[in-house]
N, C-alpha and C positions, 0 to 999 in steps of 0.2 A: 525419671519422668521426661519424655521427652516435648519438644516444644509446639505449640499449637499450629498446622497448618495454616498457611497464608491461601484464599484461594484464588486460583489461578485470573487470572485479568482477562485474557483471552479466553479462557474460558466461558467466562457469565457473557461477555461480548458478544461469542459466537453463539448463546440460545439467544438473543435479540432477531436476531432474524425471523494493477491494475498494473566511446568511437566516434572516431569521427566523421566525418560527412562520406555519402557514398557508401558507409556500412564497412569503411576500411578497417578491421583489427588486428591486431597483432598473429604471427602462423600460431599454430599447436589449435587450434578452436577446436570445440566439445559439437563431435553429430547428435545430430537427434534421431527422431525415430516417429515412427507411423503410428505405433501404439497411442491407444485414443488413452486409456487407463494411466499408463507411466508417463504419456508424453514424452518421454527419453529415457534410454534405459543402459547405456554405456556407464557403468559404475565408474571404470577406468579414465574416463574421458575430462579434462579441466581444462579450463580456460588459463590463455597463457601470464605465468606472473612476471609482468613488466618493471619488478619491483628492483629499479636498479639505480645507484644514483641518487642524486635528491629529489626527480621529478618521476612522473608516468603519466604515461597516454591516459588513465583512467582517472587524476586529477586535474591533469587539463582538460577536461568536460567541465568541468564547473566554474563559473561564471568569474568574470572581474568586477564587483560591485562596491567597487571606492570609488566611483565616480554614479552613482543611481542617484535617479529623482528622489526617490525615496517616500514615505508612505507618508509626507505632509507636514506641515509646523505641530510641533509640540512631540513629536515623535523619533528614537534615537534614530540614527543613520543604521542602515542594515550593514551586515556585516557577515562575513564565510572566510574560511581556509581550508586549502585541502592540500594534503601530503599523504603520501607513500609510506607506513612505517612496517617495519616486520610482516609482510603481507596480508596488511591490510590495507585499502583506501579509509582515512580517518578527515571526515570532514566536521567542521566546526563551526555556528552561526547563530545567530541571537534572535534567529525566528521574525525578525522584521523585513517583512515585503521590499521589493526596489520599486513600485510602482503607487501608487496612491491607495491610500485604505479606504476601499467606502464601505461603512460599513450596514451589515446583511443581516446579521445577530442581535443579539442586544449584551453579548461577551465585547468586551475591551479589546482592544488590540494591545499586546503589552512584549517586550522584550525578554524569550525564553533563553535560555541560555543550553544551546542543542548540539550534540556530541553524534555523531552515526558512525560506525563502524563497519563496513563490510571487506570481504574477501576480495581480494586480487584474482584468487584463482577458486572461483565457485564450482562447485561438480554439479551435474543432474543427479538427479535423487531416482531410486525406484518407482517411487508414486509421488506426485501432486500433493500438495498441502496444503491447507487453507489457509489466507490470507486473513488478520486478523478483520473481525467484524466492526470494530471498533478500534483506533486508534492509530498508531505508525505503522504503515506498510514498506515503503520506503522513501527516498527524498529528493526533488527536484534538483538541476543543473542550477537553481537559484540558492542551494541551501534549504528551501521549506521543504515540510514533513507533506506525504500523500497520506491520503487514506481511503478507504474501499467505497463503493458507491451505492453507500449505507447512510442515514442518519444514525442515532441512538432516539428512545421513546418520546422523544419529544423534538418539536412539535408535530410529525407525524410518524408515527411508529415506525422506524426502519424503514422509509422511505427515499426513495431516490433523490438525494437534493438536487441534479442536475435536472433532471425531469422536475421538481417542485421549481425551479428557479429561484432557489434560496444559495446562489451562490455570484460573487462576482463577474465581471467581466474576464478573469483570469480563473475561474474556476475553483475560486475557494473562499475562503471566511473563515470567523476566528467559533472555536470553543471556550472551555474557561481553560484549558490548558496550553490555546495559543491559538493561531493562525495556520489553518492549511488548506491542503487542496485536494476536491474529487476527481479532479481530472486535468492533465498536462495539456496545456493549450501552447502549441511551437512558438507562436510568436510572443509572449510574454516571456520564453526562455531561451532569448537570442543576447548576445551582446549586445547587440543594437536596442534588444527589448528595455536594458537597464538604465537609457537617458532618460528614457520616455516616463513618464506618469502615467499615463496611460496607454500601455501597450496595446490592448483589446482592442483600440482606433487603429493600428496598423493594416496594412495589407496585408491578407493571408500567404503564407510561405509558398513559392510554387510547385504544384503537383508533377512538374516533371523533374524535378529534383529529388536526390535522396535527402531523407534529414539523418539529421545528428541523432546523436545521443541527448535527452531531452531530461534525462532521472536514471537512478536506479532503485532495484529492490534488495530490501534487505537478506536477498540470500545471494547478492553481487553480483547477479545478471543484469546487463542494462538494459536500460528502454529507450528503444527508437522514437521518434516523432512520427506521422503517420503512414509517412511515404518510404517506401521498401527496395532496395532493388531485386532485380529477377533470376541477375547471372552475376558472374564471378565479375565480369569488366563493369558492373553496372548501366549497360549502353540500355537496359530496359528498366526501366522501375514503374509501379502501382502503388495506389494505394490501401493500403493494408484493413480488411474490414472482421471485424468482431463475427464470431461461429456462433453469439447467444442471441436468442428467439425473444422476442418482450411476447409474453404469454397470456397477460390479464396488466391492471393498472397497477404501477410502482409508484403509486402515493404513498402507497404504504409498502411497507415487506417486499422490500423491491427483489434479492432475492428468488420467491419465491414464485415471484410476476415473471423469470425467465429461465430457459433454457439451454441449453446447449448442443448443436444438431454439429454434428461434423459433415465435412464439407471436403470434397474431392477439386478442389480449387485451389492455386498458391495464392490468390488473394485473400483468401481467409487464414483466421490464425486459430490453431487450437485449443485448450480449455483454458489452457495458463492465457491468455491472448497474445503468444508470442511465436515462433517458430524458428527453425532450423534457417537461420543466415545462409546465401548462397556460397557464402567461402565456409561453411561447416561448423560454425560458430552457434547458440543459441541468444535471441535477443526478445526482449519483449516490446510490443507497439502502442503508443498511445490510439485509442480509434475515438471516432466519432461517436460511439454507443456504447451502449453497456456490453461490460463493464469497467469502459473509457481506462483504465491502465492495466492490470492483473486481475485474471479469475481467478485465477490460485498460484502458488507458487510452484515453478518446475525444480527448485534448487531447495536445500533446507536453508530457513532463515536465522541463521545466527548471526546476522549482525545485530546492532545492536544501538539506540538512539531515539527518545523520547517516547519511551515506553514499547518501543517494537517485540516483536515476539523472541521469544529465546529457543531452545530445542525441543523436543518430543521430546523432555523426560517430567514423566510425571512429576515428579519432586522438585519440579523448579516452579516457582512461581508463576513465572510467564504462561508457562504450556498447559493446553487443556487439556483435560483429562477424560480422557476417553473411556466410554462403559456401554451395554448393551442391558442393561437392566438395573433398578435402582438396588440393588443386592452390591453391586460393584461399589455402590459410592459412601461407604459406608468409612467416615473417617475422611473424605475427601471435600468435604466443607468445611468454612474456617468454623473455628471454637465461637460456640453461642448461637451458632443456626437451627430453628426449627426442624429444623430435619435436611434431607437433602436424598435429593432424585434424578434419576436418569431421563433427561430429558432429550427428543430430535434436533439436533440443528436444523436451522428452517431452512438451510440450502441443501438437506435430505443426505448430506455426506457425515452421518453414523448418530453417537450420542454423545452427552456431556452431563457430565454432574454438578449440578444446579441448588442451592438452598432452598427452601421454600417456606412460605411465609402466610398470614392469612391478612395481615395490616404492613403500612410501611413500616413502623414500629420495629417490625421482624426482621426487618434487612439495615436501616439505617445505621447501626452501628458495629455491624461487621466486617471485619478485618482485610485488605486484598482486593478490594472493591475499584473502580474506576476512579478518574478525577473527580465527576461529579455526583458520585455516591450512587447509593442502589436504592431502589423503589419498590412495594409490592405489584406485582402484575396480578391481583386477582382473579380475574378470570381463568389463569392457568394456576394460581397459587406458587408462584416463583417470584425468585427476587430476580431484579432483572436492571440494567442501567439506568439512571436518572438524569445521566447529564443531556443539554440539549443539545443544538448543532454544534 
């Protein structure tokens, strides 16, 4: 007899429905490619692993926060480490903000204890992959976790929180599984940013400069701050603008409110919202809009840290599982669910097998579910996330 199916976390997420200064990195960098579909398509091609020694360029990106304002009286001091181990960058943090909590939710602000893992030397993948819907996409130069520019069904369905204004001055807020962010705002992730209590009151970064490295995602590509340069010497830089369209209102289903037009421009960036670095490297760019860090990921994401995604294999927990008719999902829900169907992803990229339910009754107690439990979605007869921002 073998053991009951856990279902997948990113899964049920996704039927709900982002170096240092100058862009200097290390030689050996991965080309990219024009293809709209792969974004990049050099199999062979990786980024260089610096992994040498006790240190690397790709852990000093991240911040020095033993000296931070820190998130207020009554609350621990924030805390991060980052090292180099067997080619990985392994950072480690206790999920507490350097800056003042105000808080946005009506979740706590509480000390997680958060682990990330990523590659030293990430490849580009054949095709894009979705960025989870829900949860750890990858983690700020501050330590905190990002996540996509999504709510879960409450308080407004899969809605855009940057657009709702349900997010701090630094672009994040807590859930019940912790404290994070929709989107990378440069000056809250400066060393400078970390006296302050209040970053957000600072002076904007200036546009004729390149930024740093600001986060990365969990398939070890980094993310730039907004500003790009144009050439190898960087004597030109722009700022880097988002290639997705707002299509209709993202109070809700944000998602679904936008598009993706490609753009014969190097100021724009492509689907993943990153592009081919002028010294031939791939990076991704915080922008000003949606979808403010990662449309999807150019790299596969196996790293790994407060619930991130894991690989495309059906059989792991993490990864959804993908079908084209509910005939495929047959045995691909956990033990106990009403049934279970092939449902669209709402950002139109394939299907997922879904439980389905006719009360909440039907989904509350099933296995592999989110932090904050599953719900009935009636109207479509699926179980769907419960937790709120």
């Amino acid at each position: 007899m073998t053991a009951p199916r856990l279902f997948p976390v990113l899964a049920l997420a996704a039927l709900a429905m982002g170096l240092p200064a100058c862009n200097e990195t290390p030689e050996g960098g991965i080309p990219g490619t024009d293809d709209d579909d792969a974004v990049a398509d050099d199999d062979d091609a990786v980024a260089d692993d610096d992994d040498a020694g006790s240190g690397c360029w790709q852990a000093d990106t991240m911040l020095d926060v033993s000296g931070a304002a820190g998130a207020g009286d009554g609350y621990p001091a924030p805390e991060l480490s980052a090292e180099c181990v067997d080619g990985e960058l392994v950072v480690a943090g206790n999920g507490i903000p350097t800056y003042e909590f105000v808080a946005i939710t009506p979740n706590p602000l509480v000390a997680v204890a958060q682990t990330y893992r990523i590659s030293l030397a990430p490849e580009i993948a054949a095709r894009p992959t979705d960025i989870p819907l829900l949860g750890v996409a990858g983690f700020a130069v501050n330590g905190l976790p990002w996540f996509g520019p999504n709510e879960a069904e409450r308080p407004d369905p899969f809605g855009d929180p940057i657009h709702n204004g349900i997010v701090d001055g630094c672009s994040g807020h807590t859930a019940p599984q912790g404290y994070h962010q929709h989107a990378l705002v440069q000056k809250c992730l400066t060393q400078e940013a970390v006296s302050s209590s209040t970053p957000w009151t600072m002076s904007d970064p200036d546009d004729a400069t390149a930024s740093p490295v600001i986060g990365w995602a969990l398939d070890g590509f980094p993310i730039y701050g907004p500003v790009g340069c144009l050439d190898t010497d960087c004597n030109e830089v722009a700022v880097m603008n988002s290639s997705w369209n707002q299509t209709g209102d993202p109070t809700t289903y944000a998602w679904d409110n936008h598009e993706f037009v490609e753009r014969n421009d190097p100021t724009y960036l492509d689907r993943c919202n990153g592009r081919e670095q002028p010294d031939g490297t791939y990076g991704y760019h915080a922008t000003a809009t949606f979808p403010y860090i990662l449309g999807c990921y150019v790299g596969t994401a196996e790293g790994t840290g407060g619930g991130g995604p894991g690989d495309d294999d059906d059989d792991a927990p993490g990864g959804p599982t993908e079908c084209e008719d509910s005939a495929e999902c047959e045995g691909e829900c956990p033990e106990g669910s009403l049934g279970c169907t092939c449902t669209e992803r709402p950002n139109g990229q394939g299907g997922i097998c879904v439980p389905t339910c006719t009360m909440d009754s039907d989904c509350e107690d099933l296995v592999g579910g989110p932090p904050g439990g599953l719900t009935c979605d009636e109207g479509r007869g699926i179980c769907v996330p419960a937790q709120g921002p």
